[in-house]
C-alpha positions as CSV (number, residue, x, y, z in Angstrom):
1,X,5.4,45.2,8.7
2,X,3.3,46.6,11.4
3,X,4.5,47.4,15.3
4,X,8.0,47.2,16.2
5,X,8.9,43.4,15.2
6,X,11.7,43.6,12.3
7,X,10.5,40.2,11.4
8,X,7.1,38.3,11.6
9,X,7.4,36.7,14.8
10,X,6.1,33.0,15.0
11,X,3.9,33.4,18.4
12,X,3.1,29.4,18.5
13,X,4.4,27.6,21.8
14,X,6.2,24.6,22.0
15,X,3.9,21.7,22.5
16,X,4.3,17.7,23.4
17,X,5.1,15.1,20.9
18,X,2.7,13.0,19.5
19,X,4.3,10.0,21.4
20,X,4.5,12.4,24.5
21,X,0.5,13.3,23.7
22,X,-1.2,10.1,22.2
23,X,1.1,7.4,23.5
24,X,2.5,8.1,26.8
25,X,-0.5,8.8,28.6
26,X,-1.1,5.2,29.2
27,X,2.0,3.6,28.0
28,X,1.1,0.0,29.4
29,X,-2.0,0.1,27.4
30,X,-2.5,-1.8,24.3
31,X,-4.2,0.5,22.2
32,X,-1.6,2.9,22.9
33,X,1.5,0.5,23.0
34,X,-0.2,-0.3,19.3
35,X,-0.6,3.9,18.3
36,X,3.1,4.1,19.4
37,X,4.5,1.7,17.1
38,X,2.3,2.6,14.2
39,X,3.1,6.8,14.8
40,X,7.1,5.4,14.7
41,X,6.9,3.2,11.7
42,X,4.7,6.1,10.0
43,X,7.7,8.5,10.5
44,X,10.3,6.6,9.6
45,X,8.4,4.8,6.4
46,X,7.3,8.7,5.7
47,X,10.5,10.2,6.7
48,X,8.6,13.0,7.9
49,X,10.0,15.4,10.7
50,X,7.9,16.2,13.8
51,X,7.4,19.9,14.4
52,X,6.1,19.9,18.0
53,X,5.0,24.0,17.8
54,X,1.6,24.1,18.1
55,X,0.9,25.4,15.5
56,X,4.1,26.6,13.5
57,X,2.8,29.5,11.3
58,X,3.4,27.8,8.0
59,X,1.1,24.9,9.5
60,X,-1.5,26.9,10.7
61,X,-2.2,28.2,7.3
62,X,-3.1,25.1,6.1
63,X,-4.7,24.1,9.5
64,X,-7.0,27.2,8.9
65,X,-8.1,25.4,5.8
66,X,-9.7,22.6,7.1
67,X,-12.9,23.6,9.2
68,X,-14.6,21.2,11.0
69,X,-11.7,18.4,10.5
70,X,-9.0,18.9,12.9
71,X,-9.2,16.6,15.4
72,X,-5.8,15.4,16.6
73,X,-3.9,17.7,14.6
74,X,0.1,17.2,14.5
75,X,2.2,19.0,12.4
76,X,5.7,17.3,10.7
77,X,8.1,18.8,7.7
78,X,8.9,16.9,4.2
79,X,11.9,18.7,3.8
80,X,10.6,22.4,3.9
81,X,7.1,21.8,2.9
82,X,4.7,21.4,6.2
83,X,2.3,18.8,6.5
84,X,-0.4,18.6,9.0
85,X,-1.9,15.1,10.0
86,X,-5.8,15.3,11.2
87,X,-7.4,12.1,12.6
88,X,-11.1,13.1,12.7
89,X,-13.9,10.6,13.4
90,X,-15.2,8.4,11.2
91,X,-14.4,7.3,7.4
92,X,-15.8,10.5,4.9
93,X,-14.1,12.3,2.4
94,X,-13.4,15.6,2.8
95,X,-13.2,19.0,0.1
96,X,-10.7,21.5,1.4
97,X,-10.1,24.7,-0.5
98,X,-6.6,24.9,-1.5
99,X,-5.8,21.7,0.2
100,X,-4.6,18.3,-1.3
101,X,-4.8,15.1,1.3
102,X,-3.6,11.6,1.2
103,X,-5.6,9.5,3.7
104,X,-3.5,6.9,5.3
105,X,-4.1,3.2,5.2
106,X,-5.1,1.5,8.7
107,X,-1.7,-0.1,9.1
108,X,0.0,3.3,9.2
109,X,-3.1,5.4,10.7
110,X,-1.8,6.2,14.0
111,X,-4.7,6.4,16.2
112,X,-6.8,3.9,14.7
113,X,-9.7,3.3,16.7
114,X,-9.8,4.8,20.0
115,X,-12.6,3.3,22.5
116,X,-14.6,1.8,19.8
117,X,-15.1,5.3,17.5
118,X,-13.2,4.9,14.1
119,X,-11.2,7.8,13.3
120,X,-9.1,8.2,10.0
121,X,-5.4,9.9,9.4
122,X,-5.5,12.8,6.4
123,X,-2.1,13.9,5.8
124,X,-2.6,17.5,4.3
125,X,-0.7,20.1,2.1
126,X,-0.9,23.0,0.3
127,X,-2.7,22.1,-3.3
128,X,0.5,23.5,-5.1
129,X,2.7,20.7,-3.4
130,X,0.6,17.5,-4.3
131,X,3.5,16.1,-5.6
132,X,4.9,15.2,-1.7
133,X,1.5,13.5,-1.2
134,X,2.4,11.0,-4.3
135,X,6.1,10.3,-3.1
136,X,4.5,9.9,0.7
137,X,2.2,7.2,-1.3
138,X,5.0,5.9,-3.0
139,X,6.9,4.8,0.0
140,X,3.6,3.5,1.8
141,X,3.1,1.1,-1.0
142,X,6.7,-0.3,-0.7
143,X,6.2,-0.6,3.3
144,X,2.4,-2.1,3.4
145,X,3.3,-5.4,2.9
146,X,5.6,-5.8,5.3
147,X,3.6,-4.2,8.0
148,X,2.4,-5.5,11.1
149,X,-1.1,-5.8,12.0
150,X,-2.0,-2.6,13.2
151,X,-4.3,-3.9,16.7
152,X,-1.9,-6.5,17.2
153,X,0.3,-5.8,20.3
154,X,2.7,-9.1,21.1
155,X,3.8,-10.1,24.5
156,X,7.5,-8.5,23.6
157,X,6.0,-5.6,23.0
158,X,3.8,-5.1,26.4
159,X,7.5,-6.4,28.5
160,X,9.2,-4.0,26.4
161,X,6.8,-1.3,27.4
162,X,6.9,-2.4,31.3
163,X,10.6,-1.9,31.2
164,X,10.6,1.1,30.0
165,X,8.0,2.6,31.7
166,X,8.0,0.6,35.1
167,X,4.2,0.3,37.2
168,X,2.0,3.3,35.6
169,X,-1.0,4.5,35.7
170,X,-3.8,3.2,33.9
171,X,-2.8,0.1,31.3
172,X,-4.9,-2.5,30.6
């Protein structure tokens, strides 16, 4: 251990949500009324826990991995193994070294289409624990069914999202 620090410190900063990030910024809005709905039932279908440093040190490792594809990167915990989720542009696959990835469906892809450019959720591990990808799949399968349409957003919804958030700015 270099310098002074007993331990290795984890220098990342705490950061926004992805609600707080990709949701909130225009709550009244379809598009993200729809994203915020889709991020929740991906967590809770998932059961993956949100880590909101930016990036944790066990997440940036595997962020390091992945080049040119880290647009919208989010970082959650199954159990103690990290995941990052990317949502780059468009629909192609991907070869990271030492990285495994399971690439949501659109029902559970949280940012979907955003002003008319496709984007695409990869959720990404370490190679060695491929094994949470397949239970992630797992529980997706037993969920899809049952899903709502992903660019639907009902009337309940957008009332739902006016009383919480009251008159804001921007909304469609």
């Amino acid at each position: 251990m270099s310098g002074n620090w007993p331990i290795n410190p984890n220098l990342s900063v705490k950061g926004l949500t992805y609600r707080q990030w990709k949701v909130d910024y225009d709550p009244l809005c379809d598009e993200c009324i729809a994203r915020g709905r889709t991020h929740d039932l991906f967590r809770s279908i998932t059961g993956l826990i949100e880590e909101t440093r930016r990036p944790s040190v066990r997440h940036d490792a595997i962020l390091k991995k992945l080049g040119g594809a880290k647009d919208h990167a989010s970082f959650y915990w199954y159990g103690n193994i990290p995941v990052v989720m990317v949502e780059p542009y468009g629909r192609q696959d991907f070869e990271f070294d030492g990285i495994e990835y399971l690439r949501l469906p659109d029902a559970l892809a949280p940012y979907g289409t955003c002003n008319g450019h496709e984007t695409q959720s990869l959720l990404c591990v370490h190679a060695v624990n491929r094994t949470v990808l397949d239970q992630i799949r797992a529980k997706i399968a037993d969920a899809l069914p049952s899903l709502p349409d992903r660019y639907s957003v009902s009337e309940e919804e957008r009332a739902n999202a006016k009383a919480r958030f009251g008159k804001s700015e921007g909304g469609k």
